[in-house]
N, C-alpha and C positions, 0 to 999 in steps of 0.2 A: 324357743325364743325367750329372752334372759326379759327381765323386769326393766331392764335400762333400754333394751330393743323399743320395748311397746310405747316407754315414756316418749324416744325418739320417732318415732310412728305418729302418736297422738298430737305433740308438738307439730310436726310438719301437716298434720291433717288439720289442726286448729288453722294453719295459717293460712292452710290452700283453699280451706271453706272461706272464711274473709275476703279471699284476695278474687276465688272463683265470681263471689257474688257483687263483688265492684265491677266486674269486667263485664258481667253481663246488663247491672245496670246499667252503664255506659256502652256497649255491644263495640268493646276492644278485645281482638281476637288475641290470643297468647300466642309465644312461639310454640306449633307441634310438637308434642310427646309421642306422638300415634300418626302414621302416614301408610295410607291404601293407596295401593297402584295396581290398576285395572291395567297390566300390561299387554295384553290381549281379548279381544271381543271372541275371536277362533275358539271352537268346541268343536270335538268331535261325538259328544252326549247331547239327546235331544229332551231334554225334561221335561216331567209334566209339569212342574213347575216356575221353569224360566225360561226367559222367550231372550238370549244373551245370545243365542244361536242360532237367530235370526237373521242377526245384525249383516250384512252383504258381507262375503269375504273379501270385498276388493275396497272395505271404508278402510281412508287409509288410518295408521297405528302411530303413535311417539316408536320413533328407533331405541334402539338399547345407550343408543349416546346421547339423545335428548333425555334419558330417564337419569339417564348420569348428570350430565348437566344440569337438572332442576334440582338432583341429590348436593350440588357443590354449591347450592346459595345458603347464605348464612340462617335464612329464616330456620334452618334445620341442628340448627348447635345444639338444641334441647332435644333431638329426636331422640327417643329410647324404642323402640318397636316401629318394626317395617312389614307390614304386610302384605304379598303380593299374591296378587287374585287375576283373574280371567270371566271370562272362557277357561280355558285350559293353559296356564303357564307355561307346561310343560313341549309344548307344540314348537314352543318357538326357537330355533338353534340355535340362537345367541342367547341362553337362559345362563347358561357357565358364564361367558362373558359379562354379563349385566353384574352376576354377582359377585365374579374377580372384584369389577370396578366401584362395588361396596367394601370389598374387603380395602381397598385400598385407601377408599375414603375414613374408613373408621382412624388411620391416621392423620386425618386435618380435619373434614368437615364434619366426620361423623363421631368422634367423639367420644361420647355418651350411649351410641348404639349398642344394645345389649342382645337383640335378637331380631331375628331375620323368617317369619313366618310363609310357607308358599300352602298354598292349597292347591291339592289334586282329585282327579278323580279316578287317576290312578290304573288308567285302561292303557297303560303305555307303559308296562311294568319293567323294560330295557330299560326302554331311554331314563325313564324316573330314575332309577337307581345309579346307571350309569354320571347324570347329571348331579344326581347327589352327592357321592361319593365325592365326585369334582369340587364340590362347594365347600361340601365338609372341610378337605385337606387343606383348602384356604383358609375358610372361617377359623378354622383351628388354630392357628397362626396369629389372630388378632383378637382370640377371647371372644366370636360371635356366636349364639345360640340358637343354628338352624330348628324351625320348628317346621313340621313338615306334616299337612293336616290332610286327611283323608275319607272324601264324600262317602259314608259308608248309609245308605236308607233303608237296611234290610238285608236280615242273612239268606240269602239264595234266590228262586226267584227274585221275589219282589224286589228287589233292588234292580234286577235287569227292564220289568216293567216300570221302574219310574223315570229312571235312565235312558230306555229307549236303546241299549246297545245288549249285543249279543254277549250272553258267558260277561256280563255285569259284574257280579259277586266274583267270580273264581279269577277276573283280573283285578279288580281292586284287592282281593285275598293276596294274592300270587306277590303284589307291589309290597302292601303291608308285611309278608314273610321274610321279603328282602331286606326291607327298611328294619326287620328287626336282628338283620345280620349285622347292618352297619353301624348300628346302637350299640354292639357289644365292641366294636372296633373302637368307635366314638362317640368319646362322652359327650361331644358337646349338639347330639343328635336329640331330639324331641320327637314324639310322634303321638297324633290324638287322630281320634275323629270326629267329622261332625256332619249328623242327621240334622234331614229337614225334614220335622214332622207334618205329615199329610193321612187326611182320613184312612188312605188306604196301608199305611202302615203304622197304627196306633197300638197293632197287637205284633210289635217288633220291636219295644222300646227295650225289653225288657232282656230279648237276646241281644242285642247290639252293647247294651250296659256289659252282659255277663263276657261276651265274648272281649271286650275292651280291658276287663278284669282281669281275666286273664290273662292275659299280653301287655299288660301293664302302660296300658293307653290312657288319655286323657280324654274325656269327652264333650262334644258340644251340641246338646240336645236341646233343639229348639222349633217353636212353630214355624211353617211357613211364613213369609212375609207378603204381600200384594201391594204391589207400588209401580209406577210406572218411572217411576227411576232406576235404582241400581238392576231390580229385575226384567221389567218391561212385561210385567204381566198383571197388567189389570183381567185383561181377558179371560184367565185360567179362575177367574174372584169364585163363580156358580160354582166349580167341581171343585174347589178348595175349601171350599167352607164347612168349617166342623159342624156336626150333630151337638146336641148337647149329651148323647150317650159317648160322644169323643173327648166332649168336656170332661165327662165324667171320670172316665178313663187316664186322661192327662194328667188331672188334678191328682189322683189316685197316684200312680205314677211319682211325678214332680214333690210330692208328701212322703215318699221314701226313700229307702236306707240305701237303693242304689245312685242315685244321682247323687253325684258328691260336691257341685258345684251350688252350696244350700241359699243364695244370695239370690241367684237367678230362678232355682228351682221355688225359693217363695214368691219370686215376685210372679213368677208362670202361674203359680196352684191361685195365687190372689186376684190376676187378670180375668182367668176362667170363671173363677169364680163372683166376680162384680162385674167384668167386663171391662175393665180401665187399667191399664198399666201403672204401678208406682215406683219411678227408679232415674236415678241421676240421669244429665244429659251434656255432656260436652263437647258434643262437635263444633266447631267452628272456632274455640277455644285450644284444647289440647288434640284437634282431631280433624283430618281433611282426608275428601275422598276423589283421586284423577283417576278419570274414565282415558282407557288405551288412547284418544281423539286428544288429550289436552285437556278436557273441559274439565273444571274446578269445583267439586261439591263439599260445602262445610259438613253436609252431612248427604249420606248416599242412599238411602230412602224419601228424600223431597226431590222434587224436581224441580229444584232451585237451582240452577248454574250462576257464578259469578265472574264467568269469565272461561276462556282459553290461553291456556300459556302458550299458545305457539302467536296469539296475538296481543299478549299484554306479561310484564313483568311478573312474577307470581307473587312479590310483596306489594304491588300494586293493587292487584285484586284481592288478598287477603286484608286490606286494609280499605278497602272502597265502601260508600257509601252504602252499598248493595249490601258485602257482607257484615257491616253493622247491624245494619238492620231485620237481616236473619238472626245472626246472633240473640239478639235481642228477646226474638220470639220462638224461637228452638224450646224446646219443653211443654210449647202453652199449644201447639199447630195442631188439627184433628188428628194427622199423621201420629204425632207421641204420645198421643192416647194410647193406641194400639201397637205401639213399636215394640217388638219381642227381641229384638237382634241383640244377641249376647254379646258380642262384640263391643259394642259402642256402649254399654254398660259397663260393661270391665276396665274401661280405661276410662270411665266416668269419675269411678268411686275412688279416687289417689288426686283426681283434678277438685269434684265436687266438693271432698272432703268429710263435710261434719253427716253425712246419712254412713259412710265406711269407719269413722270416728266412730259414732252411734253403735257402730256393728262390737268394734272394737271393746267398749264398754260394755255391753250387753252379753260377751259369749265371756267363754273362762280362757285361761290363759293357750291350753290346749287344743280346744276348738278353733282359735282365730287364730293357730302359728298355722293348723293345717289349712285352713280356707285360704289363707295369706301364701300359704305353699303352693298351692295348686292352684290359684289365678296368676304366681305368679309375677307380683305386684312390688316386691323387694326391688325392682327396676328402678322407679319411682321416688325412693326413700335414698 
């Protein structure tokens, strides 16, 4: 990264701090950089951690043409990242088709779209690859950046026990081996994983890191969450709760040379260690979370709804009284105390501004081309 890069960095970080903290004094929401689509509640994994597969298989879902549809309103001209989560994505037969009708969009409404993120868990290592491949040949077409992230919580068993499915590991394995045939075909392929850390696998961080090393994965290593929002498990709180000998271990962990994501990994080893989380917050600003149902969360660990688009316009609700007024207090809620979700941090720090500015200044020219590499964030600028 050249001396004229970073001045241009620093510049647009100065402005987006200013312009961030008007917005919130005033709780006027920005146009989205960052859009989560829960396009499916369906799982075929039963975790001990999320209660998303639960949900009845017959609540009904947005179609693959209502997702399009909300994708063609102009609030989205600023979109740069699209990430589509579940349940299980991958379940649904019109997953190709949803994402032709991205590619097509990135000619009028989308613009700006730089990449296109799905998560799996990867126990459907046909269809995954087969659907991939499909999107790729698109995507490729219009310059979009499949990124293709893979629930990995443990090499062997233990991933089958958190999981809840049988031969766990050797299919999420089997998906990952394929995906790394299609990386060498196409560059414009991406693939990470991301662990959710739980007591019972704190003494797994460290082969999940290595094996991801090798294979030239990106990772995303982070606490469990407990919310009765995005997860729906309050109830799992007793058997999720770390020890402070898990504290220890994390911290431990998080404080080395294998986590490479060093922004998150300080603010983890600092939470453990006071108990308070300290790191930007942009949802409702540069960042909205739709559940598969319609409903409209500025940020998808409260369970704050503002609405359903299937019964209100979506620049209606993103501009309603309601979400002001979230807006507003996003950062300060008991909830962002303890908020670990890497996610919503990463797209914080290009909106927040002057705490990535801070970063900027503080490391050496070397250090923050790679940090700046590997989140990813060149989107943005």
């Amino acid at each position: 990264m050249t001396d004229k890069s970073l001045l241009r960095i620093a510049a647009k970080l100065l402005m987006n701090g200013l312009r961030y903290r008007y917005k919130k004094i005033r709780g006027r929401p920005g146009r989205p950089q960052v859009l989560s689509l829960e396009i499916t509640h369906k799982c075929i994994a039963k975790c001990i951690m999320c209660n998303i597969w639960r949900i009845p298989g017959d609540e009904p879902e947005l179609s693959a043409d209502e997702w399009l549809q909300l994708l063609s309103n102009d609030l989205f001209l600023d979109l740069r990242e699209l990430d589509i989560t579940g349940g299980e994505p991958f379940l649904l037969d019109d997953i190709d088709y949803l994402f032709s009708g991205i590619s097509k969009l990135k000619n009028s409404n989308l613009k700006k779209l730089r990449s296109v993120a799905v998560t799996t868990n990867g126990f459907l290592a046909d269809r995954v690859l087969e659907k991939t491949e499909v999107i790729l040949k698109q995507f490729k077409k219009t310059g979009i950046d499949l990124v293709v992230v893979c629930a990995m919580d443990g090499i062997g068993d233990i991933h089958e026990r958190i999981r809840n499915v049988k031969h766990a590991w050797k299919k999420v394995n089997s998906t990952i081996e394929g995906l790394l045939k299609l990386r060498d075909i196409y560059p414009n392929l991406i693939i990470g994983l991301k662990t959710t850390v739980l007591p019972i696998n704190i003494d797994e961080l460290e082969k999940i890191s290595q094996y991801a090393d090798e294979r030239d994965l990106f990772t995303i290593i982070s606490p469990c969450i407990i919310t009765g929002a995005r997860y729906l498990n309050l109830d799992t709180k007793k058997n999720l709760t770390f020890s402070n000998v898990d504290k220890v271990k994390m911290i431990r962990f998080f404080k080395g040379s294998r986590f490479k994501w060093s922004f998150h990994a300080e603010s983890l080893a600092e939470y453990f260690e006071t108990g308070r989380i300290k790191k930007p917050c942009s949802c409702g600003l540069n960042y909205l979370f739709i559940r598969s149902s319609g409903k409209v969360f500025p940020c998808p660990l409260i369970d704050d709804c503002i609405g359903n688009i299937k019964d209100k316009p979506l620049k209606d609700l993103f501009s309603s009284q309601n979400a002001q007024n979230l807006v507003k207090n996003l950062g300060r809620l008991p909830e962002c105390r303890e908020c670990t979700e890497p996610g919503l941090e990463r797209y914080a720090l290009p909106c927040e501004g002057f705490m990535y500015l801070h970063m900027l200044l503080r490391k050496n020219t070397k250090d923050f081309s790679e940090l700046h590499s590997h989140l990813g964030l060149e989107k943005y600028f």
